[in-house]
TIFIKOL-95612 format. One record per residue: residue number from 1; x, y, z of N, C-alpha, C in turn. Coordinates in pm, 1 decimal. Atoms other than C-alpha are relative to their C-alpha. Example, Ala and Ser with C-alpha at 12.3 -4.5 7.8 and 13.67 -1.06 7.14 Angstrom:
2
num;n.c1;n.c2;n.c3;ca.c1;ca.c2;ca.c3;c.c1;c.c2;c.c3
1;89.0;-119.0;0.0;1230.0;-450.0;780.0;90.0;120.0;0.0
2;-82.0;-119.0;-6.0;1367.0;-106.0;714.0;-77.0;109.0;73.0
END
This chain:
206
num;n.c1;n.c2;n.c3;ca.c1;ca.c2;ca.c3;c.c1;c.c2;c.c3
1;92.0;-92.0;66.8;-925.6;-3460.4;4207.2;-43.7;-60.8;-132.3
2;57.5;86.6;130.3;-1157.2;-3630.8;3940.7;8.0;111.3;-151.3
3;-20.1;-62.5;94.1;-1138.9;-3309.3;3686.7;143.0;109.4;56.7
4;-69.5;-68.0;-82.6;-778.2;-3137.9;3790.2;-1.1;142.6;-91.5
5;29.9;-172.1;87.5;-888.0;-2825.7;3512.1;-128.8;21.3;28.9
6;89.3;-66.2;-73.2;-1185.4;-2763.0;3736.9;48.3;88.2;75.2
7;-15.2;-115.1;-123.7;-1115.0;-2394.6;3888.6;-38.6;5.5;103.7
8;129.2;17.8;-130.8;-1404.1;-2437.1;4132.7;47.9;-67.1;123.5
9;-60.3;134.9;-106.8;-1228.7;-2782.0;4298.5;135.9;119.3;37.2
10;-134.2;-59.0;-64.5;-894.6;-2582.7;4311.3;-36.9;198.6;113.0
11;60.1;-127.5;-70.8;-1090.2;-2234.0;4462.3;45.8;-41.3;132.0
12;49.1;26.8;-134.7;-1224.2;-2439.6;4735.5;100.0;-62.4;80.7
13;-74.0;65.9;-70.9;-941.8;-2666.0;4796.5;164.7;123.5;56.7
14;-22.1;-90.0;-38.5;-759.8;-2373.8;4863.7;-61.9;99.1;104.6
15;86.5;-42.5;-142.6;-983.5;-2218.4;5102.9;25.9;-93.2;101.7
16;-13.2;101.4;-64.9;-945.6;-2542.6;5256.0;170.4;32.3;68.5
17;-207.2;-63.4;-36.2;-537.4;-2439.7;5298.6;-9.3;115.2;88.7
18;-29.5;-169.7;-128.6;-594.4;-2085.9;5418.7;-70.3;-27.3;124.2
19;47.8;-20.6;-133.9;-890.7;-2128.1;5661.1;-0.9;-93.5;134.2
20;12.2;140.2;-101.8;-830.2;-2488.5;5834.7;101.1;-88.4;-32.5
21;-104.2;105.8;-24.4;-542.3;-2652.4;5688.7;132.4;61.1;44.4
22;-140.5;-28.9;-72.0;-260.8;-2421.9;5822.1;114.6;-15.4;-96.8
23;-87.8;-18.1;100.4;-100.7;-2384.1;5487.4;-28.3;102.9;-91.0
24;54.7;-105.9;118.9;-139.1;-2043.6;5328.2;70.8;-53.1;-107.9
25;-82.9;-36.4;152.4;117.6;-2097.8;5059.4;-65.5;-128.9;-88.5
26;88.8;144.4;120.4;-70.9;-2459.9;4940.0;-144.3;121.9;-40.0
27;135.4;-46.2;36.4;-379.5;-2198.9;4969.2;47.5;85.1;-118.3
28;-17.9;-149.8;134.6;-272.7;-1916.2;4746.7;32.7;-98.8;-131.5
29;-72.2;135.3;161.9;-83.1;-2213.7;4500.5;-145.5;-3.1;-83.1
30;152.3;72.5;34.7;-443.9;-2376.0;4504.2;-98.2;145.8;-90.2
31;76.9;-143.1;42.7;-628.9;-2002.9;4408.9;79.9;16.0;-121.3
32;-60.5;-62.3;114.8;-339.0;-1925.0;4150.9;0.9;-86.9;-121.0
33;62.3;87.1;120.5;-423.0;-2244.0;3977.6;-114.2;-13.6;-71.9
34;127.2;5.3;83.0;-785.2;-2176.4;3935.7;28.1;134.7;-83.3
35;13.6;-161.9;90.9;-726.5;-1782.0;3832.5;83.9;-70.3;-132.7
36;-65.0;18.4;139.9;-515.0;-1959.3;3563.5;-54.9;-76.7;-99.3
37;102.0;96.0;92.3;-798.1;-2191.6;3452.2;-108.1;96.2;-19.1
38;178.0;-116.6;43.6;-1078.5;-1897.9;3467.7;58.3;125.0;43.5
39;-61.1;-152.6;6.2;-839.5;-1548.5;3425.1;-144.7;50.2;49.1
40;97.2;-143.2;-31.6;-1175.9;-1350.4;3436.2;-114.9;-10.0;73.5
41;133.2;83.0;-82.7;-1395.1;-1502.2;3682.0;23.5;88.0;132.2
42;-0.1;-84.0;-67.3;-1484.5;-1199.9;3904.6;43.1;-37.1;169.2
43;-8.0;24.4;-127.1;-1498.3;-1433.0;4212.9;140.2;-60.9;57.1
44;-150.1;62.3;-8.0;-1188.6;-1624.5;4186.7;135.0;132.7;12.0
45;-129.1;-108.0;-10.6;-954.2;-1290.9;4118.3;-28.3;24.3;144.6
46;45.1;-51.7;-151.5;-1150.7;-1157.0;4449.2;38.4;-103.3;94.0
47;-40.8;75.2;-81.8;-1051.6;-1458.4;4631.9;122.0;-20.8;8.0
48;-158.4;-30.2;-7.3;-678.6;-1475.4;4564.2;47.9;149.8;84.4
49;-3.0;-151.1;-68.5;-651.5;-1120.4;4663.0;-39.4;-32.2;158.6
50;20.2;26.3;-105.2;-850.0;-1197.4;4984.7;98.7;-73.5;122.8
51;-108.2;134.5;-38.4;-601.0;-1544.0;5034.7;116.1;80.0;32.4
52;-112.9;-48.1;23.5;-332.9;-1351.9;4974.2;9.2;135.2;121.4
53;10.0;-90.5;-143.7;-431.3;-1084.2;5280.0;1.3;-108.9;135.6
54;-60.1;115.8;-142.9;-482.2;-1393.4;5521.7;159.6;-69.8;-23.7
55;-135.4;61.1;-9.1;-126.3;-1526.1;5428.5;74.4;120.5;28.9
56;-97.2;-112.2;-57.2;19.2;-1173.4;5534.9;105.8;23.3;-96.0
57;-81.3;-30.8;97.8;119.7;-1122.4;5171.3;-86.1;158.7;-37.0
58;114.7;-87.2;32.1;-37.1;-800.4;5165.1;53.6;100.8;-125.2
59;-7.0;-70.6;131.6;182.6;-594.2;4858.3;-74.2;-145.2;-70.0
60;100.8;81.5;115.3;20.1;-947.5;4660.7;-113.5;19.6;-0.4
61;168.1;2.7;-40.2;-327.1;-903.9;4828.0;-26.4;159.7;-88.8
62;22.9;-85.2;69.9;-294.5;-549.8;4729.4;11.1;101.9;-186.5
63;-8.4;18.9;101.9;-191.2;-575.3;4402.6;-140.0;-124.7;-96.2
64;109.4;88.8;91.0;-455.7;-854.1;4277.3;-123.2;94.7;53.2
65;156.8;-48.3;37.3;-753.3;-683.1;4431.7;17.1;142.0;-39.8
66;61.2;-77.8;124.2;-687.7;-375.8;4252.8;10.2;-49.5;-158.9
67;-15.8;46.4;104.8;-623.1;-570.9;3950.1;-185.0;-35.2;-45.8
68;161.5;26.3;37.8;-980.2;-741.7;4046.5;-119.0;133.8;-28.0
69;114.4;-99.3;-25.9;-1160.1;-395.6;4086.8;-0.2;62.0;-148.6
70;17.7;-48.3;120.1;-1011.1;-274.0;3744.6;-56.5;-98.1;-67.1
71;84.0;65.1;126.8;-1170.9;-565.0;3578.0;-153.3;16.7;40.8
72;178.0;28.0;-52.4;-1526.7;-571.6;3796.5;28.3;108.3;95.2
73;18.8;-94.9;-85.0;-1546.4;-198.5;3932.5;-72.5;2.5;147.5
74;58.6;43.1;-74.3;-1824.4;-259.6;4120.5;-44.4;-99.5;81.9
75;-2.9;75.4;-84.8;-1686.2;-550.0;4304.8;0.1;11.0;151.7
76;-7.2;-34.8;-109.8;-1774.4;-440.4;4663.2;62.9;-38.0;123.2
77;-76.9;63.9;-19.5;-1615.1;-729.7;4840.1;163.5;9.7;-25.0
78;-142.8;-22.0;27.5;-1278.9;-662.4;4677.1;37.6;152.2;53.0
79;15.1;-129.2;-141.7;-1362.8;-293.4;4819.6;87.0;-25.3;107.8
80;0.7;101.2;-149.6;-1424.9;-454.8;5130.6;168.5;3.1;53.8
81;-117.3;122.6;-63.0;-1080.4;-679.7;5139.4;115.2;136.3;-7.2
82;-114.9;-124.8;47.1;-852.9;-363.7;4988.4;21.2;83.4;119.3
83;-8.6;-114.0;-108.5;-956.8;-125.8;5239.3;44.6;-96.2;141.9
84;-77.9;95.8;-105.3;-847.4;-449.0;5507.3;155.0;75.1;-20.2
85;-120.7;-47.4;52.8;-509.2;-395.4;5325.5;95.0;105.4;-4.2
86;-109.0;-93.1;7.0;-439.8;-80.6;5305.1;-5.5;72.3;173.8
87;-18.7;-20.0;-173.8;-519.8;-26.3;5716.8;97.8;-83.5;-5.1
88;-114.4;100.4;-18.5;-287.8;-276.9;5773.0;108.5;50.7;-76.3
89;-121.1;-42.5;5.9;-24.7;-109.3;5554.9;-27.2;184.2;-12.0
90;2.4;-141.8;-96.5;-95.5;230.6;5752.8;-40.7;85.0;-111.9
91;62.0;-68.9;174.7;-304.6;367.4;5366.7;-109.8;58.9;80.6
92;132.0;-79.4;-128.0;-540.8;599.5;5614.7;-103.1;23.1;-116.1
93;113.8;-77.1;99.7;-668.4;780.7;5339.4;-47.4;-100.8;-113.5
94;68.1;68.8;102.9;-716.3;547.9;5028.6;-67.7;-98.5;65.2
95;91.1;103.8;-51.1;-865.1;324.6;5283.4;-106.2;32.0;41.7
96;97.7;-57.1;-59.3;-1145.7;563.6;5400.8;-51.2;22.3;-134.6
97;59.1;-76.2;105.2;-1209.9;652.2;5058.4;-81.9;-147.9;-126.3
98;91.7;126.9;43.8;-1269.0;296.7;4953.9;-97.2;-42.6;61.6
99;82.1;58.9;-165.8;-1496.1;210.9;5296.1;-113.9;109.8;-67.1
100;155.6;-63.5;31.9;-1737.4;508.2;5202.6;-35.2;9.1;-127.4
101;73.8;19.0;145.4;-1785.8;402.1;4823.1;-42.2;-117.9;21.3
102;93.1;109.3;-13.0;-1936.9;105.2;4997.5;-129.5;32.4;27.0
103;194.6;-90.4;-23.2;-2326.0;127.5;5049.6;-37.4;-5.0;137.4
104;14.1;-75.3;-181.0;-2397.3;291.6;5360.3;-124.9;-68.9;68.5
105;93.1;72.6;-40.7;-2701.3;70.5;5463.1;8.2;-142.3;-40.9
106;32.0;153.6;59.0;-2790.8;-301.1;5394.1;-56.2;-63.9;91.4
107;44.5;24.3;-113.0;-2923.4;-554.5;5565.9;124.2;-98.8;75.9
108;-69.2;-32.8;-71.8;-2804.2;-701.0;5856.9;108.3;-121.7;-12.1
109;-68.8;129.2;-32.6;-2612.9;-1036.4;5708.2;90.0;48.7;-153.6
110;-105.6;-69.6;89.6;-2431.9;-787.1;5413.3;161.0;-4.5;54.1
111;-92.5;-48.9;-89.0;-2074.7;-823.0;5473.4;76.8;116.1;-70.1
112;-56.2;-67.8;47.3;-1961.2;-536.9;5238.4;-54.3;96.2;35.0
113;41.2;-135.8;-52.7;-2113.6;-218.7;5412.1;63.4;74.7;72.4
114;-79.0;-47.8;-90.6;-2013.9;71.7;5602.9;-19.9;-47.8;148.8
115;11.4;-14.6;-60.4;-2156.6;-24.9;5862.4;77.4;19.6;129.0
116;-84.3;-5.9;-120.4;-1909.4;-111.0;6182.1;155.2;30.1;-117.3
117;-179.8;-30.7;52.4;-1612.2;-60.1;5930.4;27.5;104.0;10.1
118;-70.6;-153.0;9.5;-1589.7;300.0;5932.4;58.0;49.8;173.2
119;-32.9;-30.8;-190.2;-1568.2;241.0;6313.3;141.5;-28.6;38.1
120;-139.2;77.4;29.8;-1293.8;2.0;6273.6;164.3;75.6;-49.4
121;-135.2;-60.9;82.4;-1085.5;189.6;6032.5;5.5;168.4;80.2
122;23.5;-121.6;-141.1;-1117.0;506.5;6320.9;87.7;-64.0;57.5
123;-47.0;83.1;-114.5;-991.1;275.6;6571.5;140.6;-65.4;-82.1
124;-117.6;22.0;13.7;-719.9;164.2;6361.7;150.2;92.8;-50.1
125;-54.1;-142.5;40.1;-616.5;499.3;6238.1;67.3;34.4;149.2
126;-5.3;-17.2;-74.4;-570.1;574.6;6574.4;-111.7;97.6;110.5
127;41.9;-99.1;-19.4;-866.6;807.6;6619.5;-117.9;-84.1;106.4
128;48.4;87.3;-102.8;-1004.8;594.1;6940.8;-172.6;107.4;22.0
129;108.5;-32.3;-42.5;-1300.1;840.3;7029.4;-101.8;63.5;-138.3
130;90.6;-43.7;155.3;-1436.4;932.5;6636.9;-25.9;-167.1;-5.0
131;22.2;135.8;5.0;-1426.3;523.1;6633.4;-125.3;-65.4;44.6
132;109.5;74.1;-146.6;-1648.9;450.2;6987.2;-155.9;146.2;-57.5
133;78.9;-89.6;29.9;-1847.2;780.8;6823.6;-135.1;-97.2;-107.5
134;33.7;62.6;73.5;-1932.5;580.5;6530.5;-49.2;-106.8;-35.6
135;20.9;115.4;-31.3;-1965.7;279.0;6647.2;-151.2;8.8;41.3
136;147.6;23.4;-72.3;-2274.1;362.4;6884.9;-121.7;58.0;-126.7
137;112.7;-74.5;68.3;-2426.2;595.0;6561.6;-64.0;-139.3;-84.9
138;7.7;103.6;70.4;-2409.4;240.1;6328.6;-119.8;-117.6;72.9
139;106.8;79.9;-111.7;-2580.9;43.9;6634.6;-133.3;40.1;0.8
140;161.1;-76.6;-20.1;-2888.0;296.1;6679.1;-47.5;-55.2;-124.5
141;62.6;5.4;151.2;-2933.7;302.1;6298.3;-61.4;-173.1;-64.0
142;50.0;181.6;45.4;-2874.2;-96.2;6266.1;60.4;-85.3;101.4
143;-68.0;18.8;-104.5;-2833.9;-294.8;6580.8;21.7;-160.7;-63.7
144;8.9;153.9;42.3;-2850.2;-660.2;6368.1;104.6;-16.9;-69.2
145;-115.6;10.7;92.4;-2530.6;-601.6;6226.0;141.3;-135.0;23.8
146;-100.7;90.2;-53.6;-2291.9;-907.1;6187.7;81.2;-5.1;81.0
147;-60.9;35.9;-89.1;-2143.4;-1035.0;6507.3;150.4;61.9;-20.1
148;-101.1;50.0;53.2;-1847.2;-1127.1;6371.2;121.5;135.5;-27.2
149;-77.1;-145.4;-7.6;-1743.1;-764.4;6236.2;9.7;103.5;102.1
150;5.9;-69.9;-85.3;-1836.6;-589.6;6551.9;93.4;-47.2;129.6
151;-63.4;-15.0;-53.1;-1589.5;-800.9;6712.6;122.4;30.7;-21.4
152;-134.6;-41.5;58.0;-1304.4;-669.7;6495.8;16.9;131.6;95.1
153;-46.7;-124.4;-92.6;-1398.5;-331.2;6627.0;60.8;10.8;160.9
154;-41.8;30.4;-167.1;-1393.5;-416.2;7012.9;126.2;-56.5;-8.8
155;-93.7;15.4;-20.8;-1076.8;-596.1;6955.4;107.4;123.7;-85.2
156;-98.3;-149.9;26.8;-887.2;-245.8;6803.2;-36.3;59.1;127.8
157;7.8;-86.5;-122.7;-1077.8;-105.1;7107.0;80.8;-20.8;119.3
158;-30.1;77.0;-160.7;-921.7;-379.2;7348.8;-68.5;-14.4;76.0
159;106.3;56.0;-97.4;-1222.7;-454.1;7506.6;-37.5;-151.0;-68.6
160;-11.1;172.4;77.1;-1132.0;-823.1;7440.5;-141.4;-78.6;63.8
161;99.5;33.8;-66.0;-1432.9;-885.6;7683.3;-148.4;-15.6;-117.0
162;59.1;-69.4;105.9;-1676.1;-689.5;7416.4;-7.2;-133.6;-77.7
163;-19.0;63.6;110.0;-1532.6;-880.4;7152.3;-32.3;-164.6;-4.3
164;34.4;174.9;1.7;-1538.1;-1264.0;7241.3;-157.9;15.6;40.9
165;182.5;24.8;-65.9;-1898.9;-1198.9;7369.7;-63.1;-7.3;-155.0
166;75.9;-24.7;117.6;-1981.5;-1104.6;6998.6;77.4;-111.0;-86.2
167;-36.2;148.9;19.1;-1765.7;-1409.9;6867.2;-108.1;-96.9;44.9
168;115.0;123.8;-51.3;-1991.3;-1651.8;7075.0;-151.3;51.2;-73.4
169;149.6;-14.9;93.4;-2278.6;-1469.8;6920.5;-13.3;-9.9;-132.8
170;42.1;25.3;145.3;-2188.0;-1483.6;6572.2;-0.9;-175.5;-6.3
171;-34.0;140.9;-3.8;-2049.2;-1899.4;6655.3;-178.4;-29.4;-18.2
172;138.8;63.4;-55.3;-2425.1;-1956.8;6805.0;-99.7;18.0;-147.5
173;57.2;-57.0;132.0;-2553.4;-1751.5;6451.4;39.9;-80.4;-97.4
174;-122.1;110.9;147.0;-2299.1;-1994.5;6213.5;-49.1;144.7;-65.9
175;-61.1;-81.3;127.2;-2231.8;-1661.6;6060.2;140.1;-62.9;-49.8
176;-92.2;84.6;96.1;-2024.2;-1759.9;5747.1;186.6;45.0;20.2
177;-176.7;-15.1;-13.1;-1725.3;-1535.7;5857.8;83.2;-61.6;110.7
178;-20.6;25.1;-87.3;-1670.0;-1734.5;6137.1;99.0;-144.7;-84.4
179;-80.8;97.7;58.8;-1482.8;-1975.2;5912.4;108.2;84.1;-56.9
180;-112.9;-92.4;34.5;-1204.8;-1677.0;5876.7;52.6;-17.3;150.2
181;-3.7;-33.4;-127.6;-1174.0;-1722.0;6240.9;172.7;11.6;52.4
182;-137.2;-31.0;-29.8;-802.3;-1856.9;6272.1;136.1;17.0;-83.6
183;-113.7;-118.8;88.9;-620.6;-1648.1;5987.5;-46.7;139.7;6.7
184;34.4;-191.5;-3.9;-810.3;-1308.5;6041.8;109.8;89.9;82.7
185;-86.6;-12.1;-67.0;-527.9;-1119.9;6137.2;-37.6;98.4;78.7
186;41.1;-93.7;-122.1;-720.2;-847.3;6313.8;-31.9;-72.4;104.4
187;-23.2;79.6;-124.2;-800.6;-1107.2;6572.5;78.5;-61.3;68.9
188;-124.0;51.8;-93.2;-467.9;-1193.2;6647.7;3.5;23.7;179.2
189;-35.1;-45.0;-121.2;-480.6;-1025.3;7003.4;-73.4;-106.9;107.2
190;97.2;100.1;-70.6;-736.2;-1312.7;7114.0;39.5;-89.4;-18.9
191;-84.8;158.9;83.5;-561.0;-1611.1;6980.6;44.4;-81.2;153.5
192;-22.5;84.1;-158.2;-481.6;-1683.6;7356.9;-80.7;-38.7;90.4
193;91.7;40.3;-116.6;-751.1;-1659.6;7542.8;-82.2;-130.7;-40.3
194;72.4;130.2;-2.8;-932.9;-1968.6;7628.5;-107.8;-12.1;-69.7
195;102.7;15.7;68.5;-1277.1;-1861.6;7502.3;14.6;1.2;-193.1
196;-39.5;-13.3;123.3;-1097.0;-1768.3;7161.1;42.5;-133.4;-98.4
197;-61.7;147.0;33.2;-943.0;-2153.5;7203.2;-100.8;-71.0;-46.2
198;135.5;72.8;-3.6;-1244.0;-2300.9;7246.0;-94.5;21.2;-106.3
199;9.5;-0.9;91.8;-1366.1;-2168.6;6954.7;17.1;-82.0;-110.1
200;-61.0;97.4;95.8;-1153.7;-2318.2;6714.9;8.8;-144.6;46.0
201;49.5;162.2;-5.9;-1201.9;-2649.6;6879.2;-142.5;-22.7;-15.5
202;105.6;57.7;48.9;-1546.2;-2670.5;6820.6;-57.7;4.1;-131.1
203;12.5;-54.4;144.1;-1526.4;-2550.0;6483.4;139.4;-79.3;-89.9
204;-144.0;58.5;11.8;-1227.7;-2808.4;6452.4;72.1;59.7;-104.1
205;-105.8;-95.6;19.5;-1014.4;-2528.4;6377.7;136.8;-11.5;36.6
206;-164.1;3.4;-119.8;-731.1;-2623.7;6640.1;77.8;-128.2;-49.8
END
């Protein structure tokens, strides 16, 4: 590293850990070295927090991004990642209550909206038919909505079929979340199948 008190180099080379090198804990290291070169750098807190949900540290994940939200309220993204967090540690309610102080429209390459999330967080609640309700109302309203998140929902639904179909469509799109592909832990349930494999080898992921 030609400047090693560049935050930026240590961000990315950390991203580099979580999403493709198969080392969360070099990733989070790498993130906790830039937040310590740029404390108040809205994007960097939001990315530790994030890191720190793909390494399945989720009291850390959930502890930094509310740390990030009390410094940058209206960080929507850190929203976003929180309300990941607190589904995942079974937070029904503060997680619905963060999901609809996101903005209920956008367009269709936003990844901080309600759009398929309120479907999602249904479906992970357990509330399977308010989920598939919600799902089809989000579609009518906006059918261009990132791939990528619509196959989170189908895989809570278990229509793993659903879901890799909308994988190959975001791959074919190079939507950007498709470089979350093999730490997203809501996609764990696909991690086997072949088309899921095949993925990450062409995205030399594997």
């Amino acid at each position: 590293m030609l400047d090693p008190n560049y935050p930026t180099a240590h961000l990315y080379y950390g991203n580099y850990w979580i999403q493709a090198g198969g080392r969360p804990d070099l990733g989070v290291y790498e993130n906790k070295k830039a937040l310590e070169l740029d404390p108040l750098s809205s994007n960097i807190n939001y990315v530790l927090g994030r890191n720190y949900y793909f390494a399945n540290k989720l009291d850390s994940a959930y502890m930094q991004l509310k740390k990030t939200l009390i410094l940058y309220p209206q960080n929507n993204l850190a929203k976003a990642t929180l309300a990941h967090v607190l589904l995942a540690k079974k937070n029904f309610s503060e997680a619905f209550e963060l999901i609809r102080q996101l903005p209920k429209t956008g367009p269709a390459n936003l990844l901080e909206y309600q759009g398929a999330f309120l479907s999602y967080a249904y479906a992970v609640s357990g509330d399977t038919t308010r989920a598939k309700l919600e799902l089809e109302k989000t579609l009518n309203e906006n059918p261009d909505q990132l791939s990528y998140y619509l196959a989170h929902v189908y895989t809570i639904l278990k229509d793993y079929g659903k879901a890799l179909g909308h994988l190959d469509k975001a791959y074919k799109l190079r939507e950007l979340s498709m470089v979350f592909l093999k730490v997203d832990p809501v996609l764990a349930p696909l991690r086997n199948e072949p088309r899921f494999i095949a993925f990450l080898k062409n995205m030399n992921l594997d």
